[in-house]
C-alpha positions in Angstrom: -10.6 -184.0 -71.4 -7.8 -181.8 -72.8 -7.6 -178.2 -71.7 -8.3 -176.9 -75.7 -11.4 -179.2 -76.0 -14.6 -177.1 -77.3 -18.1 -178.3 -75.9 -20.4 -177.8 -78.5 -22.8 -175.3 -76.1 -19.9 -172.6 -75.4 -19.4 -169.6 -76.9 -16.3 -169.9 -78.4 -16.0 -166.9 -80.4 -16.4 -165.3 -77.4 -13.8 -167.4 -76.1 -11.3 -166.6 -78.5 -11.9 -162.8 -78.2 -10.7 -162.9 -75.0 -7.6 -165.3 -75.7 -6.2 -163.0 -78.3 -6.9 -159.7 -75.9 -5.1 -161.7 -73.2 -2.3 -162.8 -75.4 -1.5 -159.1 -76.8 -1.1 -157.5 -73.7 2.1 -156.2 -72.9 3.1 -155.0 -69.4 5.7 -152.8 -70.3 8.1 -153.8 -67.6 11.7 -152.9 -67.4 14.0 -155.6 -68.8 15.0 -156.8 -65.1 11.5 -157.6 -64.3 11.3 -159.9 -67.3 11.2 -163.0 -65.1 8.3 -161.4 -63.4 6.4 -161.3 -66.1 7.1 -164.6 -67.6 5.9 -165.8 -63.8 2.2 -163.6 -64.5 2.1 -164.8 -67.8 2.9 -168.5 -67.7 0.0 -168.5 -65.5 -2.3 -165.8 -67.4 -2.0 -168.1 -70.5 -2.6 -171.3 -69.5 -6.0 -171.8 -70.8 -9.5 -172.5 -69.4 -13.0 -171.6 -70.2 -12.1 -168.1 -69.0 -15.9 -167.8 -67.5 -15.4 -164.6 -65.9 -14.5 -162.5 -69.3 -16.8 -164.5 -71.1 -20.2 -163.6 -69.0 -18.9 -159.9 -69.3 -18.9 -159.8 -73.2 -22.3 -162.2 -73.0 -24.0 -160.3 -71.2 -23.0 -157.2 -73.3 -23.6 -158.8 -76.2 -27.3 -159.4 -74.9 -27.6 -155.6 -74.9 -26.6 -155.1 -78.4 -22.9 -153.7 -77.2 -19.5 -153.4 -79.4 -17.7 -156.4 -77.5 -14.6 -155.2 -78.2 -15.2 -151.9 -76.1 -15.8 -153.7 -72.7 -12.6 -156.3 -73.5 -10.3 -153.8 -71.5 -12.8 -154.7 -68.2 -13.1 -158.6 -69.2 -9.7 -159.1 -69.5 -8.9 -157.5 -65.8 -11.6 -160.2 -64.5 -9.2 -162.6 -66.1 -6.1 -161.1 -64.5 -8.2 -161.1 -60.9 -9.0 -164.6 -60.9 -5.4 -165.6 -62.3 -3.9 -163.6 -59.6 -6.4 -165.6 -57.2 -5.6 -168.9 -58.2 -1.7 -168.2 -57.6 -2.1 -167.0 -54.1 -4.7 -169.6 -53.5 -1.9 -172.1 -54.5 0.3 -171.4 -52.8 2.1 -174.0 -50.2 1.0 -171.3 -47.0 -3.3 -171.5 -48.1 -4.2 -174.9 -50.2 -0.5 -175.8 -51.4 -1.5 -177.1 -54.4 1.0 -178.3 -57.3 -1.2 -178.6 -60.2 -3.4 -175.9 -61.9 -5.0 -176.3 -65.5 -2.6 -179.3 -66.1 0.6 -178.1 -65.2 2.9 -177.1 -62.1 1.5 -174.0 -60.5 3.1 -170.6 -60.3 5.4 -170.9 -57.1 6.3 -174.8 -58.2 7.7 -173.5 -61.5 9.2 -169.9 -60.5 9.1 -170.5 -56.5 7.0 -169.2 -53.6 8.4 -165.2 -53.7 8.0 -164.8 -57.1 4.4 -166.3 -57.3 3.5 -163.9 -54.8 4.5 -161.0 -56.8 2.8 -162.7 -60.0 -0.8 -162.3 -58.1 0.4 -158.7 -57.3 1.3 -157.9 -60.4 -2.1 -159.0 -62.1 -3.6 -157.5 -59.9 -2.2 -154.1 -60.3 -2.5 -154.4 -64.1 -6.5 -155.5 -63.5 -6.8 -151.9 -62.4 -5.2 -150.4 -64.8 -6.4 -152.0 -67.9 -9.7 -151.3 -66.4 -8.9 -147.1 -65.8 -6.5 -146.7 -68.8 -8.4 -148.6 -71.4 -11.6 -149.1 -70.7 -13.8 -146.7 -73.0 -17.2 -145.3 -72.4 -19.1 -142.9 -70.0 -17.0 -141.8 -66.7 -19.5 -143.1 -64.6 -20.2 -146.3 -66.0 -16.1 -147.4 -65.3 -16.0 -145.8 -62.1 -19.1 -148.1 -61.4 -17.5 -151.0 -62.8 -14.0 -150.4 -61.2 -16.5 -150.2 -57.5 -17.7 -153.3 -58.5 -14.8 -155.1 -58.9 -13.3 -153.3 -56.1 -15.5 -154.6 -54.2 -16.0 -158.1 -55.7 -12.3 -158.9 -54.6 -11.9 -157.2 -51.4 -12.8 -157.8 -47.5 -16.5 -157.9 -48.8 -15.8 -160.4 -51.7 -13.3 -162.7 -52.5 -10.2 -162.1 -50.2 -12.9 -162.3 -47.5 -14.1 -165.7 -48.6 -10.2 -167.2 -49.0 -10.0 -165.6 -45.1 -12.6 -167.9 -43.8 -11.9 -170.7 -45.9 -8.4 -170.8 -44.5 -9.4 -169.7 -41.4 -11.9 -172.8 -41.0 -14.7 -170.9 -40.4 -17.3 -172.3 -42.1 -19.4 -174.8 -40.4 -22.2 -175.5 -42.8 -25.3 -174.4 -44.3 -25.4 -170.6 -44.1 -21.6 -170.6 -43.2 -20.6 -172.5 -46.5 -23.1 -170.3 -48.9 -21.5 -166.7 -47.2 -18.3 -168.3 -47.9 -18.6 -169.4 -51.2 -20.8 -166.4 -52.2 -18.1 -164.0 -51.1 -15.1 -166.6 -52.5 -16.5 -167.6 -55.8 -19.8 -165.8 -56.5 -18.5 -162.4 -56.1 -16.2 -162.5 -58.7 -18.6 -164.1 -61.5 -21.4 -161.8 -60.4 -19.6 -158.5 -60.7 -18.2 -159.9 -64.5 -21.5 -160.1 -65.4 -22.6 -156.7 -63.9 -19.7 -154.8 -65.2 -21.3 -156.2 -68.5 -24.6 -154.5 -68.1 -23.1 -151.3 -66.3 -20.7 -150.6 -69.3 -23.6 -151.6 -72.2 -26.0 -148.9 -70.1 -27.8 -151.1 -68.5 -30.2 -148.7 -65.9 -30.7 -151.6 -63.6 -28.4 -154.0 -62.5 -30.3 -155.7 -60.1 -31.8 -158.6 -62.2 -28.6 -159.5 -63.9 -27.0 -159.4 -60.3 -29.7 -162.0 -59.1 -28.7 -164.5 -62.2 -25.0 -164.4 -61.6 -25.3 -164.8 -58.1 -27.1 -168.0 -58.7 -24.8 -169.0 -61.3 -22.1 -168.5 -59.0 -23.7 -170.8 -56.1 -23.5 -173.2 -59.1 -20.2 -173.3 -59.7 -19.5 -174.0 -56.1 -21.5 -176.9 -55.8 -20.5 -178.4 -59.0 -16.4 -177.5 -58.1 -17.1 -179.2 -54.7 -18.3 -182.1 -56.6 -15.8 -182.5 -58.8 -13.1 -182.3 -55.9 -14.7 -186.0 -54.9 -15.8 -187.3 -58.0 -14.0 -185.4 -60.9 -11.0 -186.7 -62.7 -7.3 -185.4 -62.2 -6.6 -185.4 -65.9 -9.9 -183.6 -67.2 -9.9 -181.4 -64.2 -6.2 -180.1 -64.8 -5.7 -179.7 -60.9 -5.5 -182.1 -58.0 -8.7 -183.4 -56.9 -9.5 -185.0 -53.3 -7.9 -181.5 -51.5 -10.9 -180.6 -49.9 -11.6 -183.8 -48.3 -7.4 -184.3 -47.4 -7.9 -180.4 -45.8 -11.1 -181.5 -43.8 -12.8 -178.8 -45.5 -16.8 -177.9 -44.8 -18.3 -178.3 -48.2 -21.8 -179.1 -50.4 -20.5 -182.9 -50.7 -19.3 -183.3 -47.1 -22.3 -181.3 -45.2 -24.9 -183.1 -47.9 -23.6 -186.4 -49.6 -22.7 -186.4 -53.0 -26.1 -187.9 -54.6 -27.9 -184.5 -52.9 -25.4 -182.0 -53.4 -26.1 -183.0 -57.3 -29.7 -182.4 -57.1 -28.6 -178.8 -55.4 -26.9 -177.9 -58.4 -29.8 -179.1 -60.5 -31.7 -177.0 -58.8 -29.4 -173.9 -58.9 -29.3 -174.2 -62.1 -32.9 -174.3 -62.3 -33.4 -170.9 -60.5 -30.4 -169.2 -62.8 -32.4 -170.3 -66.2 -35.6 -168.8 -64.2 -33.6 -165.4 -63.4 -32.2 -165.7 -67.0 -35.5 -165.4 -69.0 -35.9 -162.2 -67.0 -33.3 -160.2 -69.0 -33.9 -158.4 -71.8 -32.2 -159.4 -75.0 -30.9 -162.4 -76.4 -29.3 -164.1 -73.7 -28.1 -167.6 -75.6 -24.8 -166.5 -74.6 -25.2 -166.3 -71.0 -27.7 -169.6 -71.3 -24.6 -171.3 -72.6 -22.2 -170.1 -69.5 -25.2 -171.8 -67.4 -25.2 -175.0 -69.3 -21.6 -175.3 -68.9 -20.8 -174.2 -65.4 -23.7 -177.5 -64.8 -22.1 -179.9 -66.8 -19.0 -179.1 -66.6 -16.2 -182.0 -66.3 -13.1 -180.0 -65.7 
């Protein structure tokens, strides 16, 4: 389905929110750079369900908080995974030529300049994060930890290492990796949500995203085998070509699909344990399960 297309369960206000946030920023780079930042933002821009931002202003909204004070902190979650997706691209990890419908970063601006695209977003992350991000002192140091954290040794880049490393065998190797790959990263959005609406406890909202996060995996591993190109807006059948450990190969494709129904399941049960009106976030879930693309 085209990139633009609205299911009718997403929050699309919340969508657009973060769209127009992404699409003001200005990095303020020196005229010379300007290529650069072309390279960060040709990738920064090219659409998606942004789920990452989206959970953080969800699950703020749930608390009753002004959305556009944590937009600083969304956005940087978008900047982190857009920085991810470049690196992960490139021809030295999955070598990939198509992301979100159209050449990837190194294709388009080549291999050294992709490199310092990720960089680049990632720097600015931090600093939307420290330099705009409103609120008590405490509750951005917490969510800078977090996402410190989220995308470090212990979290994502830690994940990437032993998925490129081939260290995942199955079963308890394949949910550390794609905890610390993928779930990190969509649990700490929705932490830093309840963190930086005061949120005591961010335990229970910890549990729901990191369930929501095993869900994504499954589902993504699905649609690597049975997803289509055009929908998906990246190559599918990678994983298979790159002998890759993953829900379909260790468990067939009929059960990893009851997997996911059943991880979806458990995040709807963790779900109804938060306070608030969590539609939003009930939305993200629906999504991330039915998702075609």
């Amino acid at each position: 389905m085209p990139a633009d297309h609205q299911e009718p369960w997403y929050p699309a206000d919340l969508l657009a929110l973060v769209e127009g946030y992404l699409e003001g920023l200005d990095f303020g780079a020196d005229r010379r750079a300007a290529p650069l930042v072309e390279a960060m933002r040709y990738s920064l821009l090219a659409g998606g369900k942004r789920i990452r931002p989206v959970l953080t202003l969800a699950t703020a909204r749930s608390r009753g908080a002004d959305l556009q004070s944590v937009l600083p902190t969304a956005a940087a979650l978008e900047l982190i995974h857009t920085y991810s997706l470049i690196h992960d691209d490139l021809p030295a990890i999955d070598d990939d030529t198509l992301r979100r419908g159209r050449a990837t970063c190194h294709v388009v601006y080549g291999e050294d300049v992709a490199i310092l695209a990720g960089d680049g977003l990632f720097a600015e992350a931090f600093g939307l994060v420290l330099g705009r991000q409103s609120g008590d002192a405490g509750c951005v140091l917490a969510a800078v930890t977090e996402i410190a954290r989220a995308t470090g040794v212990r979290g994502m880049v830690g994940g990437q290492y032993m998925d490129v490393a081939g260290l995942a065998a199955g079963g308890d190797d394949l949910t550390t990796l794609h905890t610390l790959k993928t779930g990190r990263l969509i649990e700490a959005a929705v932490v830093c949500g309840a963190v930086l609406s005061g949120a005591a406890d961010a335990a229970p909202y910890r549990a729901f995203a990191a369930e929501l996060g095993l869900l994504f995996q499954i589902v993504d591993d699905i649609l690597d085998v049975a997803g289509d190109e055009t929908e998906l807006g990246k190559s599918v059948g990678k994983d298979v070509a790159q002998d890759k450990v993953t829900y379909v190969s260790c468990y067939g494709l009929e059960r990893a699909a009851s997997l996911a129904a059943e991880s979806a399941d458990r995040a709807r049960t963790l779900l109804r344990k938060l306070p608030g009106d969590t539609s939003d976030l009930a939305a993200v879930t629906d999504y991330v399960h039915r998702r075609r693309h």
